[in-house]
Each structure stands twice: as structure tokens, then as C-alpha cells.
C-alpha positions in Angstrom: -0.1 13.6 7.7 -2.8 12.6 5.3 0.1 13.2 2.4 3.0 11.6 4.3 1.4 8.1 4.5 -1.8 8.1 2.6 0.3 7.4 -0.6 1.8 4.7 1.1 -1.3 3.3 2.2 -2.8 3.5 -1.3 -0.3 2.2 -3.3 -0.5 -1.2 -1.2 -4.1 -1.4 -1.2 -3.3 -0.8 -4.9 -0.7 -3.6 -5.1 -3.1 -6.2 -3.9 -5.8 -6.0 -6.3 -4.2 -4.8 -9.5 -5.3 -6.7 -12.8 -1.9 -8.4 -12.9 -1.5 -9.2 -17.1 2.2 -9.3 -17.7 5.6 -8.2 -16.2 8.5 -7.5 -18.7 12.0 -8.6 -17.4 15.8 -8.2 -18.1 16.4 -10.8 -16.0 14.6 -13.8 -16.5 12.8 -15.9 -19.6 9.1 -15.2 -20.6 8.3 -18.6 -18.8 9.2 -16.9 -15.1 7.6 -13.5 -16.1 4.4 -15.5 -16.8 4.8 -17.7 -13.6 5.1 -14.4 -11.3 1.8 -13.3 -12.9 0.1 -16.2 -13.1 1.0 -16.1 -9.0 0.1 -12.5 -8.5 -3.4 -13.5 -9.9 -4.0 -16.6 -7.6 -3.1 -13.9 -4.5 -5.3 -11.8 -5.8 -8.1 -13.9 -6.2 -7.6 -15.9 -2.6 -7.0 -12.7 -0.5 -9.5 -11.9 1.9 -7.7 -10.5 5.0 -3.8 -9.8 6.0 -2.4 -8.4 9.6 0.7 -7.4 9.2 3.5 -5.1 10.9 5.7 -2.7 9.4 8.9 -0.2 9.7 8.6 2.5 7.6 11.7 4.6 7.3 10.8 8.5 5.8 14.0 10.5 4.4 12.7 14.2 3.6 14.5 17.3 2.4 12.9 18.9 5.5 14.1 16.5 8.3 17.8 16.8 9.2 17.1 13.1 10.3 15.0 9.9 8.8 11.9 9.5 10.2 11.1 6.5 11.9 7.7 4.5 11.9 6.5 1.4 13.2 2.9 -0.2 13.6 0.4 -2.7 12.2 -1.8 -2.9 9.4 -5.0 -4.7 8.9 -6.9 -5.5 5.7 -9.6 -6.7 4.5 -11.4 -7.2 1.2 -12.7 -5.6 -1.4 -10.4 -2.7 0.2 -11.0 -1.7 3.7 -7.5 -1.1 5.4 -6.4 0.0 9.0 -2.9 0.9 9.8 -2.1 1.9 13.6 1.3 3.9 13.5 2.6 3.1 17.2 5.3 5.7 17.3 6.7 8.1 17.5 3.8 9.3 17.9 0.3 7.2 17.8 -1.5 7.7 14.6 -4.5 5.6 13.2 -4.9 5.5 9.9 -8.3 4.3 8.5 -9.5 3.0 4.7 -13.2 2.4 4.5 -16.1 3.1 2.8 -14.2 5.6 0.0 -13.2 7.4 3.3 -9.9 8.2 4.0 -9.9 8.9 8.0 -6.5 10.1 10.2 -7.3 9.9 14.0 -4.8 10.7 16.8 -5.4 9.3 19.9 -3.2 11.2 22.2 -5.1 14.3 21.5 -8.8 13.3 20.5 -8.3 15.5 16.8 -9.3 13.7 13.3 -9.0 14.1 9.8 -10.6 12.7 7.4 -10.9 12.7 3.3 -13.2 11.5 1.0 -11.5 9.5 -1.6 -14.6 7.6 -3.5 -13.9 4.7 -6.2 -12.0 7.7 -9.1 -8.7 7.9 -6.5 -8.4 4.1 -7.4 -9.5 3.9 -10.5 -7.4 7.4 -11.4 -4.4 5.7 -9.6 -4.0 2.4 -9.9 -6.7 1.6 -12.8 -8.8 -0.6 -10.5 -12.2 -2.0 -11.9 -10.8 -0.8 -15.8 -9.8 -3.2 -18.2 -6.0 -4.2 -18.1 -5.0 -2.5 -21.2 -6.2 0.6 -19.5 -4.5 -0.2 -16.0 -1.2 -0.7 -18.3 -1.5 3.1 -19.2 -0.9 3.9 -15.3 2.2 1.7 -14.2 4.9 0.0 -16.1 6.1 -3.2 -14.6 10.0 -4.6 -14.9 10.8 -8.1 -13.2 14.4 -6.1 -12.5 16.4 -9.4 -10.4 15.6 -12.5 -8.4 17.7 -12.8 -5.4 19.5 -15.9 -3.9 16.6 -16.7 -1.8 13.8 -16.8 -4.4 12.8 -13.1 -3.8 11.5 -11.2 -7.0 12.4 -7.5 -7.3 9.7 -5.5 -9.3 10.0 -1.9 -10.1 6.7 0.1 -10.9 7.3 3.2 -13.0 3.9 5.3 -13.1 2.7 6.4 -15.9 -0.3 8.1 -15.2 0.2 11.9 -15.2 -1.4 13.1 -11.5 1.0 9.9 -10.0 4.1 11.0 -12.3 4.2 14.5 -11.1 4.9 12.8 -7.4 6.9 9.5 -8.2 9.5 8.8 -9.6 9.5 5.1 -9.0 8.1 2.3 -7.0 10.4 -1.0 -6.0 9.0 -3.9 -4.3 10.3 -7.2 -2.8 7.8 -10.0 -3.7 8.4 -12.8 -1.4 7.5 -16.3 -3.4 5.9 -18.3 -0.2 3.2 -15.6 0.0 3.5 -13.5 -2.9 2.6 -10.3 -1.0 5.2 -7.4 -1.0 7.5 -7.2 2.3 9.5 -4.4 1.4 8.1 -1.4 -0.8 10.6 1.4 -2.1 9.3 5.4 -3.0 11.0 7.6 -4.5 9.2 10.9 -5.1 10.3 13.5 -7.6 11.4 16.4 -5.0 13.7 13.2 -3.6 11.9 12.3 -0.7 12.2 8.8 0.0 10.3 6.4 1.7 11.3 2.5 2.5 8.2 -0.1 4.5 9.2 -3.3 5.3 6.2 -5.6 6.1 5.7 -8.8 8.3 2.8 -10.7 7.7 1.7 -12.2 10.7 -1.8 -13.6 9.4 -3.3 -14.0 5.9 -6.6 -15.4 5.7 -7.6 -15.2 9.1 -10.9 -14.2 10.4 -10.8 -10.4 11.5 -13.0 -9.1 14.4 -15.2 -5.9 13.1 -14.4 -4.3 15.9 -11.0 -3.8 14.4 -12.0 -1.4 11.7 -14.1 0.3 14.5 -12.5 4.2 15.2 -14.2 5.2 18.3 -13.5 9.2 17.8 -14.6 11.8 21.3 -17.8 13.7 20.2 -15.9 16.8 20.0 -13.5 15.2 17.5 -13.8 15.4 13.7 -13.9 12.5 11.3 -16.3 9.1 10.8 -16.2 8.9 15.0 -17.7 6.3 17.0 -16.8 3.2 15.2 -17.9 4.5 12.5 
């Protein structure tokens, strides 16, 4: 479980706060690339908290069938993330305090992993200079779509991401600049599609909602913690 949507989970966190520098594309002049990033910085800068809900849509060599989830997502910055998974079956997934925490509610059992600042940093490049977050992802503007919708494609480059994905493709929609579709394909061809609806962005969040009140004979953070 931790595997099946932690990757997911980090590579949006990633998304939001990556040292955006520049964004080669087939597509469009150098003046567009720039704009994209010039508006990918400004998000990043003015982001403080998102709710959002999602489909996510899980095609494994191991299923005879997709999988299908569907939940919501909460964020707040510098990083802390919580993604209730509704069904099929109810899953809570908790970022917070370099703790990576899986709870399920129908039976009382947790999970949890400790992730500390190097799974960023090792991943996504986060608090490294941008030449050094260039080494981990390459980015292509790859088309722009009737309605103003830029299409990115990530490929990684870093060696411990490689090994897994193949490549990353995002939708980028221009009134909000956040990604509401994000494409993985991993290397064993598994393939996973999320499809995101922001429903707040810059709204005050109550702390309670990044409280995971676990039963004492549970394991994980537990208790709101």
C-alpha cells in the first residue's frame, strides 16, 4: 500500500515546490517556455494550502482489472499532506513531520515510514540548488491544448527514480497552475492516471485535519499525532 500510492503522493508534493528554472519545448517559442515558469514560480511562492479531490485509475500486470480510487487530498505548506482514499476500500494516507503514515480505518491497523528530508532531496532535488534538481528530472513543454492547458512530460533522471519510472505527464491548468491530471508510467508497465479537482487553494485549514486519531492497539504516529 505504502508503494502503490506513496509515489504518487510524493511526486505531487514534489511538483509543488520544485525549483522551477526552465522548461524546454517542441511546441512553443522560448517566450511561452519562460512564461510557464515564470508562473510555476509565482505558484510556488503563494501556495500555502490546497483541498482537492481526485480519481486515480491503477492498471497493474497483477490485476485482471484497473483499479479504481477516489478521495481527497489536503495540503499544507512547507509539505505536510493528507490524502483520505474513500474507496474501495478507506485508506488514510498521511505526510508529516518526515513521516510517511498509512492508517485503515475499517480495521484499526497502521503503517508507517520514516521518510526524513534525503527522500526529497534524493527525489525531487528539494532544498539543492537548481542545477542540481536539473540532474533528477528533465522537463519538455510537449503541447498546449485548445483550452489553454499545458502538457509537461517529466523524464527522471536520477538513478533510484529511473529504475521505477519511465515517465511522468502532467496537465497544468493555466487559471491555477497546479496539475489536474498526472500520468505514471513505471518501467515493469504499470500505469497509474490521477485526475485532481481543486476545491480550495489558499484557504485556512483546521489542524484537526492532519490529526490521525489511531486505537492504542494500532501501530503508527496514533492519536492525532
Amino acid at each position: 500500500m505504502i508503494r502503490r500510492y506513496g509515489t504518487c503522493l510524493l511526486i505531487l508534493i514534489g511538483f509543488l515546490f520544485i525549483p522551477h528554472k526552465g522548461i524546454s519545448s517542441p511546441v512553443s517559442s522560448q517566450d511561452e517556455s519562460a512564461r510557464i515558469v515564470q508562473q510555476l514560480k509565482e505558484r510556488e511562492k503563494s501556495l500555502n494550502t490546497l483541498t482537492a479531490t481526485f480519481i486515480q485509475v491503477k492498471s497493474t500486470r497483477l490485476l485482471k482489472e484497473p483499479l479504481h480510487s477516489e478521495g481527497t487530498i489536503y495540503f499544507q505548506a512547507p509539505g505536510m499532506m493528507l490524502c483520505k482514499i474513500l474507496n474501495p476500500t478507506p485508506v488514510t494516507l498521511l505526510f508529516k513531520n518526515r513521516l510517511f503514515l498509512v492508517y485503515y480505518p475499517n480495521t484499526g491497523k497502521s503503517k508507517e515510514r520514516y521518510l526524513g528530508n534525503n527522500i526529497l532531496k534524493e527525489y525531487f532535488g528539494m532544498g539543492k540548488p537548481v542545477e542540481e534538481f536539473e540532474k533528477h528530472y528533465a522537463f519538455t513543454l510537449d503541447s498546449i491544448g485548445n483550452d489553454g492547458t499545458y502538457h509537461l512530460k517529466l523524464i527522471p533522471r536520477q538513478k533510484r527514480m529511473a529504475q521505477r519510472i519511465e515517465i511522468i505527464e502532467m496537465d497544468i491548468a493555466p487559471d491555477q497552475w497546479l496539475p489536474r491530471r498526472i500520468d505514471i508510467l513505471e518501467k515493469n508497465g504499470d500505469f497509474t492516471s490521477i485526475r485532481l479537482e481543486f476545491t480550495s487553494i489558499n484557504e485556512p485549514l483546521a489542524a484537526e485535519i492532519f490529526l490521525v486519531d489511531i486505537p492504542d492497539d494500532g501501530r503508527g504516529m496514533g492519536n492525532g499525532k
